[in-house]
PyMOL Python script that loads the backbone (N, CA, C, O; Angstrom):
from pymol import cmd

cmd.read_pdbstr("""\
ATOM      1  N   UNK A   1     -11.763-250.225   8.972  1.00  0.00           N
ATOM      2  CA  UNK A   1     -10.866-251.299   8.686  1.00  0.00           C
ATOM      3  C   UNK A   1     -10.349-251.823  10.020  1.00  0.00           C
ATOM      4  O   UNK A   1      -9.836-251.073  10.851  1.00  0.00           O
ATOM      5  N   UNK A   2     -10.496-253.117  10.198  1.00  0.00           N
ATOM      6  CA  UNK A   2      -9.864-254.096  11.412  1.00  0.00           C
ATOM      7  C   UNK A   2      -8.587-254.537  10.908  1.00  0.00           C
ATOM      8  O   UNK A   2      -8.671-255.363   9.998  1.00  0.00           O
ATOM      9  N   UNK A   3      -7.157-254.119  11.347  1.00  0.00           N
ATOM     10  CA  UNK A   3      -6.398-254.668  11.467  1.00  0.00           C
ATOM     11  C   UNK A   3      -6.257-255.730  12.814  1.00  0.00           C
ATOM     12  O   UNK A   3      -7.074-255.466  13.695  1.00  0.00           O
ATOM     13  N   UNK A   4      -5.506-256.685  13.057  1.00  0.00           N
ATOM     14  CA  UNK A   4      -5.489-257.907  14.283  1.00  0.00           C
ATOM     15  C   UNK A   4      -3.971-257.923  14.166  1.00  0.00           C
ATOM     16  O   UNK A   4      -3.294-257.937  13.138  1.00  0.00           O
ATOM     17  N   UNK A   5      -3.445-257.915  15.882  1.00  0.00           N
ATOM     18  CA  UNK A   5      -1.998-258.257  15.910  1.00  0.00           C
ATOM     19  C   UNK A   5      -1.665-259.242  17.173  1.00  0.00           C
ATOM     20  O   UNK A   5      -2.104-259.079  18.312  1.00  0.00           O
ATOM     21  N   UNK A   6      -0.924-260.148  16.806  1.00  0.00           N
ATOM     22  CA  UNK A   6      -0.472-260.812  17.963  1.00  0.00           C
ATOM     23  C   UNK A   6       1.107-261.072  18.355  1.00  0.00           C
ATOM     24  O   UNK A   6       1.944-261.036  17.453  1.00  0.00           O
ATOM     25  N   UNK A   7       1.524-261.350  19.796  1.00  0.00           N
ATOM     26  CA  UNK A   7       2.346-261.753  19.973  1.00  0.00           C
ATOM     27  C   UNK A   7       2.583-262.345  21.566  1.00  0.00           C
ATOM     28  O   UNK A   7       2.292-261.774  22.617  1.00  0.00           O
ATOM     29  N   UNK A   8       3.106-263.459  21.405  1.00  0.00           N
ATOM     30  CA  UNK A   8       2.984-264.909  22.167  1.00  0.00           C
ATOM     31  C   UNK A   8       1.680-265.139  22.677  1.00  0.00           C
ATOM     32  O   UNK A   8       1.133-266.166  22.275  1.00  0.00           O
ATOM     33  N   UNK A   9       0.925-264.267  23.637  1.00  0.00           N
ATOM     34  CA  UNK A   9      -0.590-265.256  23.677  1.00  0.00           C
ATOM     35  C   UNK A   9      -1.349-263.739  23.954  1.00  0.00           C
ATOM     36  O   UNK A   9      -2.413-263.756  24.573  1.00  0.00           O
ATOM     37  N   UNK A  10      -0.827-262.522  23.520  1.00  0.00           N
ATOM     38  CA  UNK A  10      -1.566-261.251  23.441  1.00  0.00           C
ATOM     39  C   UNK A  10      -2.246-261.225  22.432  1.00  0.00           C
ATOM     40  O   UNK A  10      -1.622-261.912  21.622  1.00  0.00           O
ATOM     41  N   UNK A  11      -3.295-260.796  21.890  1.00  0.00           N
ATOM     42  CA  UNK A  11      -3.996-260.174  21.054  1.00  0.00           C
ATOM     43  C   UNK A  11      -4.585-258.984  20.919  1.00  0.00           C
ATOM     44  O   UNK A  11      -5.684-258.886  21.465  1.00  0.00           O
ATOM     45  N   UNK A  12      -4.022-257.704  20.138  1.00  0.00           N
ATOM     46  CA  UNK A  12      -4.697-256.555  20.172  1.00  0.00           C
ATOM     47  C   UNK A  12      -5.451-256.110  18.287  1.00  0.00           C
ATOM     48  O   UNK A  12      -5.341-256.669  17.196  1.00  0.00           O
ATOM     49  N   UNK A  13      -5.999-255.160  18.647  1.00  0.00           N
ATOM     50  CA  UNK A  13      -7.020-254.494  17.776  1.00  0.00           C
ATOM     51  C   UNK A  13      -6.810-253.531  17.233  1.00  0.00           C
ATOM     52  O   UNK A  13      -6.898-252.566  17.992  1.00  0.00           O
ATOM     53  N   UNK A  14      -6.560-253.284  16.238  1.00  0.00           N
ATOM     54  CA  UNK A  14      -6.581-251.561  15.751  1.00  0.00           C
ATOM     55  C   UNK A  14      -7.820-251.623  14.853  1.00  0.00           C
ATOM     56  O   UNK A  14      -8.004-252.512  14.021  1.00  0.00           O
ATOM     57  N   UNK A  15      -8.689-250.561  15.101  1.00  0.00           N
ATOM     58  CA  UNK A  15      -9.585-250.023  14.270  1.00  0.00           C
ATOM     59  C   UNK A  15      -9.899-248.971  13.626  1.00  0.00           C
ATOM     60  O   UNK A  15     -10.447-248.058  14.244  1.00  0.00           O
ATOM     61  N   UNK A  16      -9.640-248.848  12.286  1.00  0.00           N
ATOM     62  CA  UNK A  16      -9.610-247.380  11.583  1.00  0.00           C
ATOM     63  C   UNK A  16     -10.985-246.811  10.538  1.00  0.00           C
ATOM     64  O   UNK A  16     -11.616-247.333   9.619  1.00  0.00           O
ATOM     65  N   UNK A  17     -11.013-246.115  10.902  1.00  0.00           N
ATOM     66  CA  UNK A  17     -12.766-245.086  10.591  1.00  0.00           C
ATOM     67  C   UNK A  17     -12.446-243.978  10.637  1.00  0.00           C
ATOM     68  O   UNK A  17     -11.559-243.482  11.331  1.00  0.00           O
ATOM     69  N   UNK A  18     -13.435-243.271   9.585  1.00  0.00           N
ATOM     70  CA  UNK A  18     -13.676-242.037   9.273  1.00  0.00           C
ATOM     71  C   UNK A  18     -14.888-241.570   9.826  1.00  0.00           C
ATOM     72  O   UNK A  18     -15.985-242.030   9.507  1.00  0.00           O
ATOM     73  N   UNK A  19     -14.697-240.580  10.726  1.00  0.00           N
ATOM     74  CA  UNK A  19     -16.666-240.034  11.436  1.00  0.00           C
ATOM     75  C   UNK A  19     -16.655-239.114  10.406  1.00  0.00           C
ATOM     76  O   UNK A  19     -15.762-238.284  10.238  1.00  0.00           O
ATOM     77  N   UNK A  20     -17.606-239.244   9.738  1.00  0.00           N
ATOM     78  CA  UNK A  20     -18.125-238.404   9.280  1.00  0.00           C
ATOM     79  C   UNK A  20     -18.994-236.704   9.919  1.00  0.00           C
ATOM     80  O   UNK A  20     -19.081-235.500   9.680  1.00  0.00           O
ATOM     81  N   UNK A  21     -19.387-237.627  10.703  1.00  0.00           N
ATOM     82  CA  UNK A  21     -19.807-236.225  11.515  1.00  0.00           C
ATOM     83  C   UNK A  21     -19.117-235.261  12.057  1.00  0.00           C
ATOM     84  O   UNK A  21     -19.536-234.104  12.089  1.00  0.00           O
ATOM     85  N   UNK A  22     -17.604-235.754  12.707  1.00  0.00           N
ATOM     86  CA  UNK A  22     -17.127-234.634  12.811  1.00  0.00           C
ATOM     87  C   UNK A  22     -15.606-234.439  11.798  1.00  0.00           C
ATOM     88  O   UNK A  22     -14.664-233.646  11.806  1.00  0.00           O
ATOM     89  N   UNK A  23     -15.887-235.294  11.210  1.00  0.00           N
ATOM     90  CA  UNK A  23     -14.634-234.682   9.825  1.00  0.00           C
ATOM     91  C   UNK A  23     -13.594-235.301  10.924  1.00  0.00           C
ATOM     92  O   UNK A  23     -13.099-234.389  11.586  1.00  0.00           O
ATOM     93  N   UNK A  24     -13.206-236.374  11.240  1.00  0.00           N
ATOM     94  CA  UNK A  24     -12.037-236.482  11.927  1.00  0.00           C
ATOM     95  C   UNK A  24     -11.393-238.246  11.426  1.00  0.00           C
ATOM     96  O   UNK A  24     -12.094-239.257  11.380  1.00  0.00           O
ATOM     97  N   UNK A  25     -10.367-238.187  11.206  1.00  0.00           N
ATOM     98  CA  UNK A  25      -9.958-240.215  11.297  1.00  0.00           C
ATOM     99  C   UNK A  25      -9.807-240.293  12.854  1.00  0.00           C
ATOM    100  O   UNK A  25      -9.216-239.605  13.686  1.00  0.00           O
ATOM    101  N   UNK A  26     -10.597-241.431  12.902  1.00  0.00           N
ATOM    102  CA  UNK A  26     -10.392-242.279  14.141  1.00  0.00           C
ATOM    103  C   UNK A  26      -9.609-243.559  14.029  1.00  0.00           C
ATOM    104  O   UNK A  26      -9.769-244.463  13.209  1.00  0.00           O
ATOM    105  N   UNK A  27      -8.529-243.445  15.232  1.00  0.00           N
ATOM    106  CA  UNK A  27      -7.998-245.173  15.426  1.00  0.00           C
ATOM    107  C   UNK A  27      -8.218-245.160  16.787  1.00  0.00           C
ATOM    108  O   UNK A  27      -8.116-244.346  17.705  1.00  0.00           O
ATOM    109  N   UNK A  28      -8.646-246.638  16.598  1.00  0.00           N
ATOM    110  CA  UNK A  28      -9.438-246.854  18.330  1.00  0.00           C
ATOM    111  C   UNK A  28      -8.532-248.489  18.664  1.00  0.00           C
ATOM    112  O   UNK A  28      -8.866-249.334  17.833  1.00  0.00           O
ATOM    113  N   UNK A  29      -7.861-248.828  19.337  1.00  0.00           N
ATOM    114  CA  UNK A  29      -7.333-250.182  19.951  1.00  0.00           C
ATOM    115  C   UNK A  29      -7.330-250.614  21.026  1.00  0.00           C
ATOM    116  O   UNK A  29      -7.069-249.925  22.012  1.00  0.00           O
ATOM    117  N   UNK A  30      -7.698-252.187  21.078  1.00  0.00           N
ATOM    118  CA  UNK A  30      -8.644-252.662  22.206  1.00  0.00           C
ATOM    119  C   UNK A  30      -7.167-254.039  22.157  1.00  0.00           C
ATOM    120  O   UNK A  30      -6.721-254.622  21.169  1.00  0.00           O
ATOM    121  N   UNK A  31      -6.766-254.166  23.585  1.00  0.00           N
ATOM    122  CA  UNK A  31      -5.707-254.912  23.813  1.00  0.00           C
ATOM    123  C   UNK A  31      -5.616-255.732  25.080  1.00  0.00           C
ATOM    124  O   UNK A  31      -5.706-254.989  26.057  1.00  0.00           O
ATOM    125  N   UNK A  32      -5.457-257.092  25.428  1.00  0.00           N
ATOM    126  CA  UNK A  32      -5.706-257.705  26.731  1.00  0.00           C
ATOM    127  C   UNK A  32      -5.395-256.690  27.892  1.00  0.00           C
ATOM    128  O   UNK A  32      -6.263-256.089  28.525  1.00  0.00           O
ATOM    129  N   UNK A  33      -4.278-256.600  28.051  1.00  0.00           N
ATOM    130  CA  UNK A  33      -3.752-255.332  28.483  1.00  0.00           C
ATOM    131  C   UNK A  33      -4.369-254.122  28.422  1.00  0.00           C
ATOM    132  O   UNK A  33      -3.814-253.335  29.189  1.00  0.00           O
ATOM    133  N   UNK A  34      -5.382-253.586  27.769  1.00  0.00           N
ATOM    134  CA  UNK A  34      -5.839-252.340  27.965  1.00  0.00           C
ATOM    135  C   UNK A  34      -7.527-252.809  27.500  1.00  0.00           C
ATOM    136  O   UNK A  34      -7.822-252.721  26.308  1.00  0.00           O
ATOM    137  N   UNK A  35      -8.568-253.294  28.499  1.00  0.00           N
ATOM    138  CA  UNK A  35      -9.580-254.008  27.647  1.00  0.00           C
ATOM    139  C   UNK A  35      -9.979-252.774  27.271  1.00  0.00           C
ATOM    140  O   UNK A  35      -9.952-252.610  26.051  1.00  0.00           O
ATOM    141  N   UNK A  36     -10.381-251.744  27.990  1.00  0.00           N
ATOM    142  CA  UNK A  36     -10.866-250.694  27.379  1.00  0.00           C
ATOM    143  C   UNK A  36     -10.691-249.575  25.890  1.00  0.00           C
ATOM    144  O   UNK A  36      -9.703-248.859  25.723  1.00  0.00           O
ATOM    145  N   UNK A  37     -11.280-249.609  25.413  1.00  0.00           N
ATOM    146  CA  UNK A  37     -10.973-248.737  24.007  1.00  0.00           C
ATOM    147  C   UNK A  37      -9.808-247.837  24.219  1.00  0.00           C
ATOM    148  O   UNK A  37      -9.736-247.358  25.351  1.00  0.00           O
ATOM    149  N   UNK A  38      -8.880-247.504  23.371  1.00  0.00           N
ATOM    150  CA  UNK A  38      -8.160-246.237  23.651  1.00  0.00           C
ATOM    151  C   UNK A  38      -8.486-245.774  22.240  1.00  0.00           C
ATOM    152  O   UNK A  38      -8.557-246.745  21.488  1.00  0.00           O
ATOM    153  N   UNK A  39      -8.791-244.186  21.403  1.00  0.00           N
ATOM    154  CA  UNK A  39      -9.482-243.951  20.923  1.00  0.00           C
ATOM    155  C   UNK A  39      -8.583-242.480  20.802  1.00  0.00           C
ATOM    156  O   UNK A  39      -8.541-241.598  21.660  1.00  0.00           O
ATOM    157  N   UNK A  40      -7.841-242.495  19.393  1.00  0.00           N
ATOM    158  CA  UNK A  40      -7.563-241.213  19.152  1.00  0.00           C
ATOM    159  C   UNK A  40      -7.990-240.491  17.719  1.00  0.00           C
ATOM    160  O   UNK A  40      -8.145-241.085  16.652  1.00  0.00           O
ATOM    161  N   UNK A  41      -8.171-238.823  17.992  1.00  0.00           N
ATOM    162  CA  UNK A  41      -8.813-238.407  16.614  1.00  0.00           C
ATOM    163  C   UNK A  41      -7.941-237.618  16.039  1.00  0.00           C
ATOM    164  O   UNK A  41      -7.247-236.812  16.660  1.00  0.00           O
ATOM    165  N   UNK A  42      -7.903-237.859  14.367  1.00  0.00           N
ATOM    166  CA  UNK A  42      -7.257-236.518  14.102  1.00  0.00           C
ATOM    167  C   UNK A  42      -7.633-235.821  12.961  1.00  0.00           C
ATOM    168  O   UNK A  42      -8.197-236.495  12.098  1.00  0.00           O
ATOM    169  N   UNK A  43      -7.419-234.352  12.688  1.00  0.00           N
ATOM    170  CA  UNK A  43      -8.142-233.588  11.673  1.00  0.00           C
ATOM    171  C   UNK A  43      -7.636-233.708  10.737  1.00  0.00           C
ATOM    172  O   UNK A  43      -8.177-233.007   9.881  1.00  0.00           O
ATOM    173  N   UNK A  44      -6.749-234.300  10.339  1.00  0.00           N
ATOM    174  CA  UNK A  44      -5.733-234.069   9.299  1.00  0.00           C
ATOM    175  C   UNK A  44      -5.578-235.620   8.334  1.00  0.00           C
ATOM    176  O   UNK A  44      -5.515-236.638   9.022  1.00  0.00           O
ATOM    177  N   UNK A  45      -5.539-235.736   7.346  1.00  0.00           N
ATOM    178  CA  UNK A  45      -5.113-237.518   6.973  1.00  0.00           C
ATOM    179  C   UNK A  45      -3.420-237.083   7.222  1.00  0.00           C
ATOM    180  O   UNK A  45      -2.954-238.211   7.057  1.00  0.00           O
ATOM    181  N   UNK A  46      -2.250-236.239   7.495  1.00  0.00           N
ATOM    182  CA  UNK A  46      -1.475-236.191   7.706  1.00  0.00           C
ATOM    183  C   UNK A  46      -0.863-236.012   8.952  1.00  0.00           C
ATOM    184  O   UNK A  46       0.361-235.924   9.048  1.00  0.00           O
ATOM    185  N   UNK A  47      -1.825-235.934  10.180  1.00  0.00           N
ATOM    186  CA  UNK A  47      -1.606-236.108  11.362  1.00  0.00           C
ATOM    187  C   UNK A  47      -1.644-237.884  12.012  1.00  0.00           C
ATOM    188  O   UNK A  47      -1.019-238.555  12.833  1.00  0.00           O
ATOM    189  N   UNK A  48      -2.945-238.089  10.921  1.00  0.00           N
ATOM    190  CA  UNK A  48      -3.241-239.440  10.587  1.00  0.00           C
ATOM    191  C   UNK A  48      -2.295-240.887  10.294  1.00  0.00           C
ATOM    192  O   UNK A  48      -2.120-241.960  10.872  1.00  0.00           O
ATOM    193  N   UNK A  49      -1.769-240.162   8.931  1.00  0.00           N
ATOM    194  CA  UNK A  49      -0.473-240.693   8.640  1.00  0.00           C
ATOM    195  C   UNK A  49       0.241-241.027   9.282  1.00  0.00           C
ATOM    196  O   UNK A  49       0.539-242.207   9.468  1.00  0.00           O
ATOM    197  N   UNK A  50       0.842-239.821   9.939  1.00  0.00           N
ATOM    198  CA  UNK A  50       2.099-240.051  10.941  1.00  0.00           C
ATOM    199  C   UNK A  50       1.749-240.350  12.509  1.00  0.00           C
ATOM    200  O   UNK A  50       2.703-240.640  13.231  1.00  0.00           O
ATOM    201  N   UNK A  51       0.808-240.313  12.921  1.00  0.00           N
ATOM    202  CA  UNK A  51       0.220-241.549  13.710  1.00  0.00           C
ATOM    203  C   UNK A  51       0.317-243.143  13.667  1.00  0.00           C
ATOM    204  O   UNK A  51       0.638-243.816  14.647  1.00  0.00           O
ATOM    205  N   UNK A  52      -0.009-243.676  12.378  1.00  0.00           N
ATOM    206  CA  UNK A  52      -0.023-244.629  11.947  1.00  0.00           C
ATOM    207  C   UNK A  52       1.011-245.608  11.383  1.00  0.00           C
ATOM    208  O   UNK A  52       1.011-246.808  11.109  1.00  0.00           O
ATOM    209  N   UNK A  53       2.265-244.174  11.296  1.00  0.00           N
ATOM    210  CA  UNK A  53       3.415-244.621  10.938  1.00  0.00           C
ATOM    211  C   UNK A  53       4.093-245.177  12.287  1.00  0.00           C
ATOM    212  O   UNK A  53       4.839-246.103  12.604  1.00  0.00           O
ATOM    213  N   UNK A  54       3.451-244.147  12.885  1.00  0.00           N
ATOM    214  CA  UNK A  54       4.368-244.482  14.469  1.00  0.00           C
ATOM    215  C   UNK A  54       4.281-245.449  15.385  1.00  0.00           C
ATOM    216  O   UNK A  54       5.065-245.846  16.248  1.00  0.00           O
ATOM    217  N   UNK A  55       2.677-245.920  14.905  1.00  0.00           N
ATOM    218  CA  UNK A  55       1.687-246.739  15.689  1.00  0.00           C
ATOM    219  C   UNK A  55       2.762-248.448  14.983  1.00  0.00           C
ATOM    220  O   UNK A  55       3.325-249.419  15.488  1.00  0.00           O
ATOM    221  N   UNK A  56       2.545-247.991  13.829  1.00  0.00           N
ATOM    222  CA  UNK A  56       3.513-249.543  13.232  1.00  0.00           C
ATOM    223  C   UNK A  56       4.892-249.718  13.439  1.00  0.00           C
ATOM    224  O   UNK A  56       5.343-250.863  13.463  1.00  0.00           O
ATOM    225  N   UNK A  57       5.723-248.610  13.612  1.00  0.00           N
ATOM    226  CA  UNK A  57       7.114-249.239  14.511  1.00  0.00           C
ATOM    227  C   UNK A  57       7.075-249.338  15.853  1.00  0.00           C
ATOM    228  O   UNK A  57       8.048-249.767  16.472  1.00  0.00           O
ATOM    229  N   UNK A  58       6.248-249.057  16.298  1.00  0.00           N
ATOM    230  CA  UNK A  58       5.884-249.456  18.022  1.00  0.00           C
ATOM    231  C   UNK A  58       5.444-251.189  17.699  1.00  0.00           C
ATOM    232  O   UNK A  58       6.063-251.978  18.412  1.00  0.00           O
ATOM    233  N   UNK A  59       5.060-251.431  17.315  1.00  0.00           N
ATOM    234  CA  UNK A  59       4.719-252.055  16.844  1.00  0.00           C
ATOM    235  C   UNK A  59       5.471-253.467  16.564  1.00  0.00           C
ATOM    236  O   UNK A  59       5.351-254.450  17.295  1.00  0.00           O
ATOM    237  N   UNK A  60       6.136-253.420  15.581  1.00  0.00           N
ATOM    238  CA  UNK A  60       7.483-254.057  14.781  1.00  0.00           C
ATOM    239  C   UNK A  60       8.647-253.519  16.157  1.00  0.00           C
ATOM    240  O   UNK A  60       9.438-254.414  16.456  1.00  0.00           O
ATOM    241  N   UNK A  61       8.763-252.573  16.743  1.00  0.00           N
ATOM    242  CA  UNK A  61       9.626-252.796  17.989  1.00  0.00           C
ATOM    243  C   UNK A  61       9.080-253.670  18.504  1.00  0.00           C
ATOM    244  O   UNK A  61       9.696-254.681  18.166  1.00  0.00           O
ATOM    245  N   UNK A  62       8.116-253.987  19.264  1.00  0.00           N
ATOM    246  CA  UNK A  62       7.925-254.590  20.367  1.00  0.00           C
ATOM    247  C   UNK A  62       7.137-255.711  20.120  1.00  0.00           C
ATOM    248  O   UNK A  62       6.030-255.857  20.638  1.00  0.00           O
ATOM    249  N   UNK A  63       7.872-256.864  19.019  1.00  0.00           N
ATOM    250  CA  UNK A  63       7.450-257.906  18.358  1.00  0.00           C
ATOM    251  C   UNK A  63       6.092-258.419  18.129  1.00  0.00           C
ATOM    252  O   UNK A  63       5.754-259.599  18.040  1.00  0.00           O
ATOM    253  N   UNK A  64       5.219-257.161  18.031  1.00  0.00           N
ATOM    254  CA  UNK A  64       3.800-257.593  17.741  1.00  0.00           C
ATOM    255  C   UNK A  64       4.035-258.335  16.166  1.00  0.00           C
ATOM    256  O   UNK A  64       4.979-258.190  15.390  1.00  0.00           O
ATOM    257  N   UNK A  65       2.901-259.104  16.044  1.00  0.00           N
ATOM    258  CA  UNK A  65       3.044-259.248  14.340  1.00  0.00           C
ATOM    259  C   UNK A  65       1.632-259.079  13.930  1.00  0.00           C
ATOM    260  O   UNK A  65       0.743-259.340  14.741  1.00  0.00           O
ATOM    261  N   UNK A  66       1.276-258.548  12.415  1.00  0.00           N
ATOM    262  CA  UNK A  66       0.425-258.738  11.816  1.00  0.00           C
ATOM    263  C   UNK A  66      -0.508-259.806  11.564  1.00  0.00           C
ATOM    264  O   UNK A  66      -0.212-260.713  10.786  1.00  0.00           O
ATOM    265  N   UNK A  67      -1.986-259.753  12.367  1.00  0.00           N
ATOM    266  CA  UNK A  67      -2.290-261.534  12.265  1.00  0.00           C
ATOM    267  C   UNK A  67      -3.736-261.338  10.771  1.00  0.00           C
ATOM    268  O   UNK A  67      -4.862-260.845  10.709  1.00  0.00           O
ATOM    269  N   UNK A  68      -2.741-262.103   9.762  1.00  0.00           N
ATOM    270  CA  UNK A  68      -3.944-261.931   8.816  1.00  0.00           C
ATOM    271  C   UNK A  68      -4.082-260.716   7.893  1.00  0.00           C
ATOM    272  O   UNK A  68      -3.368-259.729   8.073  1.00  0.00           O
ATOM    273  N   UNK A  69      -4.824-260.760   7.084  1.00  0.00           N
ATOM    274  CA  UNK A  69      -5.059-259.363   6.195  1.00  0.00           C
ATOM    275  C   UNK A  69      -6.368-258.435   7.113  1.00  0.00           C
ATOM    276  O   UNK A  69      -7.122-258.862   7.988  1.00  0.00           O
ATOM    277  N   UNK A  70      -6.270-257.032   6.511  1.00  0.00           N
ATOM    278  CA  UNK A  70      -7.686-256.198   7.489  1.00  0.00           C
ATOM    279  C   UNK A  70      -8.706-256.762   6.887  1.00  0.00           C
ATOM    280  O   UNK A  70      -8.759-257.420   5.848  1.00  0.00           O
ATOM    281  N   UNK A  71      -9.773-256.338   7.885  1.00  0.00           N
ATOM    282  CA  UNK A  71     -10.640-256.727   7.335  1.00  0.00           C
ATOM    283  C   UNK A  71     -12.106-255.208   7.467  1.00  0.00           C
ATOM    284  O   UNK A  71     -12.603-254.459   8.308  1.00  0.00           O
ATOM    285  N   UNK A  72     -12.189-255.495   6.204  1.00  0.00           N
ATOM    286  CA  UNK A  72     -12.640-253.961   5.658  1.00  0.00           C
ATOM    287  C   UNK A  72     -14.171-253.875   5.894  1.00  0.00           C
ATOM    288  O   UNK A  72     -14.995-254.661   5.427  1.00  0.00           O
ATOM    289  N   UNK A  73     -14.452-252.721   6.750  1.00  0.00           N
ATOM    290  CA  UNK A  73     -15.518-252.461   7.336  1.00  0.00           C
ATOM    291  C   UNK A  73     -16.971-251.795   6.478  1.00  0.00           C
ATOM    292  O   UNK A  73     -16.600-250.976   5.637  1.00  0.00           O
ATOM    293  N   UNK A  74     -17.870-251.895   6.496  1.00  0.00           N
ATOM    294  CA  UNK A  74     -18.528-251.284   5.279  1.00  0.00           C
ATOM    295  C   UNK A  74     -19.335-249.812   5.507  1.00  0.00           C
ATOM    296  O   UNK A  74     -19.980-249.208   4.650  1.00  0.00           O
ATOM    297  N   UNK A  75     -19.098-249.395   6.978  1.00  0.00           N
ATOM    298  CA  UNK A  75     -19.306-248.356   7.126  1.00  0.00           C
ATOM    299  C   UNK A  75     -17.867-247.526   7.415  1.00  0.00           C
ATOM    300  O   UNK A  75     -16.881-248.166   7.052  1.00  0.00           O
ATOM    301  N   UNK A  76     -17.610-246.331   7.953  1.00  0.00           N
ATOM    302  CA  UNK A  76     -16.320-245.717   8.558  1.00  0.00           C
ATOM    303  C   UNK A  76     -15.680-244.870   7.160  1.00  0.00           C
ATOM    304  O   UNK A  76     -14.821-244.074   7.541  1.00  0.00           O
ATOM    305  N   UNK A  77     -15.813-244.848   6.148  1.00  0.00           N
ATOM    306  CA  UNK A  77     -15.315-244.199   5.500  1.00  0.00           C
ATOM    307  C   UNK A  77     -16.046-242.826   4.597  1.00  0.00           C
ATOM    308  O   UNK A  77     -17.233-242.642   4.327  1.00  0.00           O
ATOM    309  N   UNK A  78     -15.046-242.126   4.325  1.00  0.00           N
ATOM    310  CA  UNK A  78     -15.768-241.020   4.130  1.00  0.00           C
ATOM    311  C   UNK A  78     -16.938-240.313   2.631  1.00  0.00           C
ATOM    312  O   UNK A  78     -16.847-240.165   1.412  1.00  0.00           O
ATOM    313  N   UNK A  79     -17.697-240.127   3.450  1.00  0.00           N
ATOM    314  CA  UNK A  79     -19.144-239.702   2.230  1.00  0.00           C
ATOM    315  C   UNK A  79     -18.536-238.634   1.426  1.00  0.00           C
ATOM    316  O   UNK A  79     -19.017-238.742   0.298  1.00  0.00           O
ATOM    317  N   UNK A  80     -17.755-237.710   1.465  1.00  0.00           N
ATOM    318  CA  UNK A  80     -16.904-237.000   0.585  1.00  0.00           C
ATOM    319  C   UNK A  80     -15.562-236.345   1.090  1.00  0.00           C
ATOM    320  O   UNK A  80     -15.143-236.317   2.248  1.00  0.00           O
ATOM    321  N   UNK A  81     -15.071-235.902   0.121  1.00  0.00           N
ATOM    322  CA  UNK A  81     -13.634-236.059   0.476  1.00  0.00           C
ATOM    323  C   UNK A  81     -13.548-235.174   1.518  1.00  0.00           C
ATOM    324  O   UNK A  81     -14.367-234.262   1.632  1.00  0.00           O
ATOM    325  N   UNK A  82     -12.572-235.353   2.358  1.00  0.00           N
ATOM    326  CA  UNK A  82     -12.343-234.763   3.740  1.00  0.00           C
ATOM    327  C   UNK A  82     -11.496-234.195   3.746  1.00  0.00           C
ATOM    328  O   UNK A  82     -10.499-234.622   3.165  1.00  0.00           O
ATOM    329  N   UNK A  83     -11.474-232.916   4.424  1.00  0.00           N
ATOM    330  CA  UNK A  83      -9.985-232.004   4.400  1.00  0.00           C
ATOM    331  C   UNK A  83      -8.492-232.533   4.657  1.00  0.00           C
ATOM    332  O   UNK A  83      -8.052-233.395   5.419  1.00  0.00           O
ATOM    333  N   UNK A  84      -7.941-231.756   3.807  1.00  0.00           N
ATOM    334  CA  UNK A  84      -6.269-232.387   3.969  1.00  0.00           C
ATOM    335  C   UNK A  84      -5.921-231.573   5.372  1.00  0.00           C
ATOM    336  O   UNK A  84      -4.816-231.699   5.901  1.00  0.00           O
TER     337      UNK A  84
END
""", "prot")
cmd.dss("prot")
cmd.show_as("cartoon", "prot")
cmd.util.cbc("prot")
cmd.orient("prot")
């Protein structure tokens, strides 16, 4: 899933996937400011979670906004259910 965020003439990336191969969620974000991938994994959908929670008031602090709805990827998600 591609989420897109902007604010005044920044544009950054969040990208969320499931590897299957190694059982992990990935969020990977690509930002003028940082062209390079930054790319974190975690074992848990509850490490996940609260990543993601944290990732969005950083977020909403620092007047990014939501640009658009995600847009849903057709690979990245998981072939069976993945450990809690």
């Amino acid at each position: 899933m591609l989420w897109f965020y902007s604010r005044d003439h920044e544009m950054l990336t969040l990208e969320l996937r499931y590897d299957n191969d190694t059982e992990e969620y990935v969020a990977t974000t690509i930002g003028a400011q940082t062209p390079i991938p930054q790319t974190t994994r975690f074992r848990t959908v509850s490490q996940f979670r609260a990543w993601l929670e944290a990732f969005d008031r950083k977020m909403v602090g620092t007047s990014w906004k939501v640009k658009g709805p995600p847009h849903i990827l057709a690979d990245g998600w998981p072939d069976k259910r993945p450990p809690r």
